[in-house]
N, C-alpha and C positions, 0 to 999 in steps of 0.2 A: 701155667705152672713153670718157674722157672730150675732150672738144669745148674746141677752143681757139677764141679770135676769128679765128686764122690758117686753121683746117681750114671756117670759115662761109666768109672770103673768096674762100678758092681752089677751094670747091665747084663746078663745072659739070657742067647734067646735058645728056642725051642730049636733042639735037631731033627733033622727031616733026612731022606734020603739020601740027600744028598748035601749032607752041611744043614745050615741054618738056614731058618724059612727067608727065603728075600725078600718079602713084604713085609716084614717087622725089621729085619736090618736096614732097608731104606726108610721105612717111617719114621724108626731112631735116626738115622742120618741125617733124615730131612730136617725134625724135629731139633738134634743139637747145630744144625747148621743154622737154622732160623734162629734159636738162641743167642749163639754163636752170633749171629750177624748182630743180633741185636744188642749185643755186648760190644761188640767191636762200635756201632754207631755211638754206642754210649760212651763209648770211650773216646772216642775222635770229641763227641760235643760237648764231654769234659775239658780234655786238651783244649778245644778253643774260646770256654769258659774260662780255663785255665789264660790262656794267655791273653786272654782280654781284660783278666780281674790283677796279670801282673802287671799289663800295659796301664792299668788305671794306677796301678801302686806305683807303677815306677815315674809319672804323671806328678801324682800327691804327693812321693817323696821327692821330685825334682822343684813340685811348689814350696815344698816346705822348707828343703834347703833356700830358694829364692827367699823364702818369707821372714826366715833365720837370717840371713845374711844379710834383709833390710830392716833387719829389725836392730843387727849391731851395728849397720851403717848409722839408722838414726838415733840410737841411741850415741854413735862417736860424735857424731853432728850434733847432738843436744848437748852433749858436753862442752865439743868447743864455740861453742853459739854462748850457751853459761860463763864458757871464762873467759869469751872475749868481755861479754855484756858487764863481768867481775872487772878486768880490764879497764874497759871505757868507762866504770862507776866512781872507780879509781882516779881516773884522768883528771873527770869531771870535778870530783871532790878536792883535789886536790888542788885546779884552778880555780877551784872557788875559795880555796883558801887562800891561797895566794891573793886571788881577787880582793878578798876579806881584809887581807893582810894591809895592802895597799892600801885600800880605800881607810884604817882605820889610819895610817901610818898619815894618810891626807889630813886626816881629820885633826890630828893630832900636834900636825907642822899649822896648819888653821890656828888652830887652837893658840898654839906658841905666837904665831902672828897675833893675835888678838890681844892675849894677855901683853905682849910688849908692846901694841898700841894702846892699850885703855892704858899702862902705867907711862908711855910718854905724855899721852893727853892730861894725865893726873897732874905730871911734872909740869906739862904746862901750865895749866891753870893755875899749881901752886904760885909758880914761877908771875904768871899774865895778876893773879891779886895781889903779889910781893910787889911789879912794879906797881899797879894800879895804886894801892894803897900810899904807895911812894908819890905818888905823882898827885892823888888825895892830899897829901902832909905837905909837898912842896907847894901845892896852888893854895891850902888854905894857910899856908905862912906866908905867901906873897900878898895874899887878901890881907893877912891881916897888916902887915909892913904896907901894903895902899892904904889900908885904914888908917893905922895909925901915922903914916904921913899928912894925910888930910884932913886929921881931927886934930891934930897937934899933940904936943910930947905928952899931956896926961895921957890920954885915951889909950896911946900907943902903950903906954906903960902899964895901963892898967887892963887890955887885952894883951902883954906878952905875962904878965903875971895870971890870967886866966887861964889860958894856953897853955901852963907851965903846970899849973895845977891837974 
């Protein structure tokens, strides 16, 4: 049976000669002392429940700050890892345009090169069949002036009259 503060107040025992019987005031004695103790141990292994369940809270909150404050470490570290890698995409695309740039700019002066050699070559050639063709009309007019020296004055006359035609 446990003992309230209300069952010690309302307690009253039997008078006897002399006072109250002292076998029932010590039995109650004994009785709320045992109580009593057992309240008090209750309460001590509360207390060090208690301080054991703050010792673990204060643990879980000291992890949980840790766990917070790696968790906006690596969130600022994902960030700048992000805009470096924004960054270097940057760089990258950028030399490659340039790169681009060049290489089209190469292609392009190629290009110019080519076109001004296939139209020298053109001019050549125009130029290499204008003499050839000169050099054709001079030797078959010397042919024919050996002819007509060697055949005598008709022939000559009647191949520069063919000629003419």
């Amino acid at each position: 049976m446990k003992m309230t503060p209300l069952d010690i107040r309302q307690k009253r025992f039997e008078r006897e000669m002399r006072g109250y019987s002292k076998r029932e005031v010590e039995g109650f004695l004994e009785l709320t002392a045992s109580e009593f103790e057992e309240v008090v141990k209750e309460n001590i292994a509360l207390k060090e429940e208690l301080k054991r369940v703050n010792a673990r809270l204060e643990h879980h909150l000291e992890r949980e700050k840790a766990l917070q404050e790696t968790m906006v470490t690596a969130q600022r570290i994902s960030e700048d890892v992000k805009a470096t890698a924004r960054k270097e995409a940057e760089v990258i695309v950028a030399e490659a345009s340039l790169q681009a740039e060049k290489i089209v700019a190469g292609a392009n002066h190629k290009l110019t090169e080519l076109v001004a050699d296939i139209n020298e070559l053109k001019r050549q050639r125009v130029q290499f069949e204008s003499q050839l063709g000169s050099l054709v009309d001079s030797h078959r007019k010397l042919l024919e002036t050996f002819k007509a020296s060697s055949a005598g004055p008709d022939v000559a006359f009647l191949l520069q009259k063919k000629t003419a035609d």
